[in-house]
C-alpha positions in Angstrom: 27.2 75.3 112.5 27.4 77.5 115.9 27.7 76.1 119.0 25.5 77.0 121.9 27.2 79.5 123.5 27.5 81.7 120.2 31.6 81.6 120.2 32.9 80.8 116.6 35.2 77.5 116.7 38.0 79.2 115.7 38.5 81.7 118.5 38.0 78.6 120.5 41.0 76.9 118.8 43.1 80.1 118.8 42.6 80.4 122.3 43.9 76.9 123.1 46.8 77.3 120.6 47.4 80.2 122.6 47.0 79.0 126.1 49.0 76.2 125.7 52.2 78.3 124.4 52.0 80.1 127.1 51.9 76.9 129.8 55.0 75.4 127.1 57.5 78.2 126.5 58.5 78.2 131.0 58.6 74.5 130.9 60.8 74.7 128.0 62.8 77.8 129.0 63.3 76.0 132.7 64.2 72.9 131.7 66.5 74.3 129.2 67.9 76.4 132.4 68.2 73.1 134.5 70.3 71.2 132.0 72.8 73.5 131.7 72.9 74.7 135.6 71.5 78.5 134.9 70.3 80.3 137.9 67.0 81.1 137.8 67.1 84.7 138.7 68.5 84.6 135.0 64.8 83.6 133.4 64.3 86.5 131.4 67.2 86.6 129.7 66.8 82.9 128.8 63.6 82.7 127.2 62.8 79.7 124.9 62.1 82.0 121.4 62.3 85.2 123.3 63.6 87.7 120.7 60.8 86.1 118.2 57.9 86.3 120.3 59.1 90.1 120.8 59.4 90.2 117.2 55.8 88.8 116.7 54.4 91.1 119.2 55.9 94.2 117.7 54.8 93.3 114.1 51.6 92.9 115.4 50.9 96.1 117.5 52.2 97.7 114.1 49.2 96.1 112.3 46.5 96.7 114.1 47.6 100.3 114.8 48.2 101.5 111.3 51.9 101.5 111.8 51.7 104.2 114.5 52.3 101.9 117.7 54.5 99.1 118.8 54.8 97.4 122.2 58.2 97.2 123.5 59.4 97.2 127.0 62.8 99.2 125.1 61.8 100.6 121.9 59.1 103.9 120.9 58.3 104.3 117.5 58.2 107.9 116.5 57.5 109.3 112.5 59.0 107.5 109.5 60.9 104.8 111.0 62.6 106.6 113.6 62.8 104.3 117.1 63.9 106.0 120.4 64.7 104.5 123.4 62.0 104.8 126.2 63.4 102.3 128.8 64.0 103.7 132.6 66.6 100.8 133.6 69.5 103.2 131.6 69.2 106.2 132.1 65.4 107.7 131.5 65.8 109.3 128.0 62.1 110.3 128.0 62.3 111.8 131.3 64.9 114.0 130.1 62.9 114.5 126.8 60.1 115.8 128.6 61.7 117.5 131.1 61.1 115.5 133.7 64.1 114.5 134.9 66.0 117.7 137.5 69.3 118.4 139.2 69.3 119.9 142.6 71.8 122.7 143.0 73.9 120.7 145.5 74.2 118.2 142.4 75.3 120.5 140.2 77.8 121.9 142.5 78.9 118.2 143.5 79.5 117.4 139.3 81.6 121.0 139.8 83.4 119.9 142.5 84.0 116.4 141.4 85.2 116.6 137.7 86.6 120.4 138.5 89.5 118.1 140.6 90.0 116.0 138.0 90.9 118.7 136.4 92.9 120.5 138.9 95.1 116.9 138.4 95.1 116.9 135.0 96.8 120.2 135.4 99.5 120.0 137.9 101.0 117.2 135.1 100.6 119.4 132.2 98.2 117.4 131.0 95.0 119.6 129.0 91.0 118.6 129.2 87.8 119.9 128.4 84.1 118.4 129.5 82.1 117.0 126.7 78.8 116.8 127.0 76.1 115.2 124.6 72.1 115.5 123.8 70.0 112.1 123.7 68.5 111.5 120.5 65.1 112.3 121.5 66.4 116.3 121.8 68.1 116.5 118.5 65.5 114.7 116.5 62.0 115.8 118.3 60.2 116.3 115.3 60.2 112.4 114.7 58.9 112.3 118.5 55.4 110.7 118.7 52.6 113.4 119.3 51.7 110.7 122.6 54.9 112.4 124.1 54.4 115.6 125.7 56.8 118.1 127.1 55.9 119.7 130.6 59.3 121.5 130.5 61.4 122.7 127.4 64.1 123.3 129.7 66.0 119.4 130.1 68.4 118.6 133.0 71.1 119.3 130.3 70.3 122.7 129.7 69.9 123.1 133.5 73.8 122.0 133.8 75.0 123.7 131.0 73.6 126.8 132.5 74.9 126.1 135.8 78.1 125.3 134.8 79.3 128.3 132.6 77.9 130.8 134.9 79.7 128.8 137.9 83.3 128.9 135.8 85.1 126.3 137.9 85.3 123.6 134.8 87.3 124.3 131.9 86.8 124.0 128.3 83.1 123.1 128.9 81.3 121.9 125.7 77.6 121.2 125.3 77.2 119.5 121.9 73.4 120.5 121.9 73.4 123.6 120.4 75.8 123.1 117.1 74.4 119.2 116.6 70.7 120.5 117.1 71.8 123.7 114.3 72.7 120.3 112.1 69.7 118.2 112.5 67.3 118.5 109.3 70.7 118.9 106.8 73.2 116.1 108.4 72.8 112.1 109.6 73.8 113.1 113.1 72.4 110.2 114.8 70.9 106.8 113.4 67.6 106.4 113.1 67.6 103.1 114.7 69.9 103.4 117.1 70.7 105.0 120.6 74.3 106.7 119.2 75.3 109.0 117.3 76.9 108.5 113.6 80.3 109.6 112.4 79.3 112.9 111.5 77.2 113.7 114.7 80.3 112.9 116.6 82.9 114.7 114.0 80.9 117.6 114.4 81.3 117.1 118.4 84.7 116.8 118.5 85.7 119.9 116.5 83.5 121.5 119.1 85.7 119.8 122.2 88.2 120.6 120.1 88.2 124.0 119.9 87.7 124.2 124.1 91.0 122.3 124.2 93.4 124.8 121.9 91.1 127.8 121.8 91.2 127.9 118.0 87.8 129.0 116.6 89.7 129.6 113.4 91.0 125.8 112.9 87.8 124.3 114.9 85.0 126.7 113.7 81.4 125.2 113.3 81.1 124.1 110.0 78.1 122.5 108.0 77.8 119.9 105.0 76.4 118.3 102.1 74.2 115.0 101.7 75.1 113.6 98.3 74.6 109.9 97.3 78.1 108.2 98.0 78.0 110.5 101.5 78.2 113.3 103.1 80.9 116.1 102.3 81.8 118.4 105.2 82.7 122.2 104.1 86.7 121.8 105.2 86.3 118.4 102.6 86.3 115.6 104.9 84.2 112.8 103.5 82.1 110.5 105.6 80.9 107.1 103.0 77.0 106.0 103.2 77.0 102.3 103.8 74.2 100.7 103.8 73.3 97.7 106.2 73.5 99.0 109.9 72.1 97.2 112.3 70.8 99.8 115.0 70.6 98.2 118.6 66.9 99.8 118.7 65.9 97.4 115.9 67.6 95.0 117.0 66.4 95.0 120.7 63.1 94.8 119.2 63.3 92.7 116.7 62.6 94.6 113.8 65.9 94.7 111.9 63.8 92.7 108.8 61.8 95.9 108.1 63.7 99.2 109.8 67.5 99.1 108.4 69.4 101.6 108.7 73.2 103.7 107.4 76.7 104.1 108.7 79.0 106.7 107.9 82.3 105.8 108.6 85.1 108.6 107.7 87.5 108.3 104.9 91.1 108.2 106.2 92.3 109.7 103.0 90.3 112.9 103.6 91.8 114.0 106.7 94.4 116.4 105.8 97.8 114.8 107.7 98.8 118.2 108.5 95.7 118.4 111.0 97.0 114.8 112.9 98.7 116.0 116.3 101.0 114.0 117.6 99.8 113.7 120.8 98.0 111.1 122.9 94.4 111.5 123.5 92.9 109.7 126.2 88.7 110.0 126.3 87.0 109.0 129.3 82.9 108.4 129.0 80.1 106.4 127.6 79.4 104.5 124.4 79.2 108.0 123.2 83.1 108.7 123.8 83.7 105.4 122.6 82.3 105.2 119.4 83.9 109.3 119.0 87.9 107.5 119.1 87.3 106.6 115.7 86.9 110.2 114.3 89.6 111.4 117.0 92.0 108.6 115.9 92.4 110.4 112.6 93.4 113.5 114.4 95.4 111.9 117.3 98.6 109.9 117.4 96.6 107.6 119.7 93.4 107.5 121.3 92.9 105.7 124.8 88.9 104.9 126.1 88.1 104.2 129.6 84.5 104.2 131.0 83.8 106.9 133.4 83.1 104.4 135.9 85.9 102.3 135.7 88.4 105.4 135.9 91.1 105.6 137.8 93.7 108.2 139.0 96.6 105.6 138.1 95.5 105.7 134.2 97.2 109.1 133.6 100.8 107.4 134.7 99.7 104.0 132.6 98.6 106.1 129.4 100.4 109.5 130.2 98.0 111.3 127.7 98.7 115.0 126.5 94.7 115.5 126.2 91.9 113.7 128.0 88.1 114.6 127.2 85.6 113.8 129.9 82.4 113.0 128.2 79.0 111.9 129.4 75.5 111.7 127.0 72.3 113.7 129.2 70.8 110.4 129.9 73.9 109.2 132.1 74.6 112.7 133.6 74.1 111.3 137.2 77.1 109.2 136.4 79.2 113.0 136.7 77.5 113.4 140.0 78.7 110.6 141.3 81.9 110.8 140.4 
């Protein structure tokens, strides 16, 4: 039977069904919030089934696009499961992807100015360093980039500061991981495909680069390559990094789609680190997640390894940790961070 106004009963139904989640879930969510005395500037965070409507609204963009869309306020899906990061509350990684995002020459000069008397510090205590700097995701993997995503500029805000930089001369043992992690991309895991960060070989393959800016040794620190097999991947100087399978990436996670995108660590093995490369020195990294997920590669070359974020650095930290090496390190999509410093 129709009814008079030619709308099927069902859609009717559905539309109710619908309607009145939406009037529940805030009188839920705020009475929740009242009970147990939570501001309500923290609504968002608190939402009655939050991360499972996010995971039903994902699933069902997927759907009804074929698997080539999904709305998220965080998360992009690119080619063959790959997720990026498209949010503009840290960092803008699709700004700098499309090369968007710009430094001024007074910025650049200020990141000069700023880390280069870090530096100067370092010095005058006989203490080494060398500036690390790291490519977003979206650069080193572009081909799983959605074809939605257009570059107006192949030159990124990285490039523009690495450039700057080297020809200005006043930082020392300046490393830009782009160009030996991009050379990597289609034979090594360098970053996960459902997460922001990089794996254990992506940041192996960084640190020998930092490395090799800190004790000028292209011999001991020379770009190397390796081998996929099925237990891992072998590096060329025989240091083995173990697929495990299992990882959670925050992308997937953020979105709620860890039940259908998993994902593979690669921890190193300990036991194939030749001891004689260990230094027995103390290594302290200040940076991002980036630098902090990297202290569990260095610590199998260093004595000890210290992490401090960038922000919350101070000038007393040398005397509490008295480090013989410190790496400054920043990923592109925090490189206003260095500006600020």
């Amino acid at each position: 039977m129709k009814s008079n106004s030619g709308i099927k009963p069902e859609k009717c139904i559905a539309g109710i069904v619908i309607a009145a989640f939406i009037t529940i879930v805030p009188i839920f969510t705020l009475i929740r919030m009242a009970m147990q005395g939570i501001p309500i500037s923290q609504y968002n965070m608190n939402i009655v089934g939050k991360f499972k409507l996010i995971g039903f609204n994902t699933k069902f963009t997927e759907l009804v696009s074929g698997g080539e869309y999904m709305e998220s306020p965080s998360v992009l899906l690119g080619k063959d499961g790959w997720l990026f990061y498209k949010v503009d509350t840290d960092g803008t990684p699709l700004y700098d992807y499309m090369g968007i995002n710009r430094f001024s020459e007074d910025e650049m000069d200020g990141i000069c100015e700023g880390i280069g008397e870090l530096q100067a510090k370092l010095a005058k205590t006989g203490i080494r360093s060398a500036i690390l700097t790291i490519p977003n995701k979206e650069q080193v993997y572009a081909g799983y980039m959605p074809e939605t995503i257009e570059k107006i500029s192949d030159i990124s805000r990285l490039d523009q500061l690495s450039q700057y930089v080297k020809a200005d001369g006043r930082l020392k043992g300046y490393t830009d991981a782009s160009g030996v992690l991009k050379a990597e991309a289609d034979k090594l895991p360098l970053y996960y495909k459902t997460d922001t960060h990089w794996t254990g070989v992506g940041a192996y393959i960084a640190l020998r680069e930092v490395m090799n800016a800190l004790y000028d040794d292209k011999e001991a620190y020379a770009a190397i390559s390796g081998t996929v097999t099925d237990d891992g991947v072998v590096m060329d100087d025989g240091v083995r990094f173990i697929r495990t399978p299992g990882f959670e990436g925050d992308l997937a996670r953020i979105s709620s789609t860890s039940d259908r995108y998993t994902d593979v660590s690669y921890p190193v093995d300990p036991d194939s680190v030749p001891a004689s490369d260990k230094k027995d020195e103390t290594l302290l990294i200040i940076g991002d997640s980036f630098g902090d997920s990297m202290q569990h590669i260095a610590g199998q070359y260093y004595r000890e390894v210290v992490f401090i974020q960038l922000n919350d650095y101070e000038d007393g930290d040398i005397y509490t940790y008295s480090p013989d090496t410190v790496i400054i390190e920043c990923v592109e999509r925090y490189l206003p961070r260095l500006a600020g410093y």
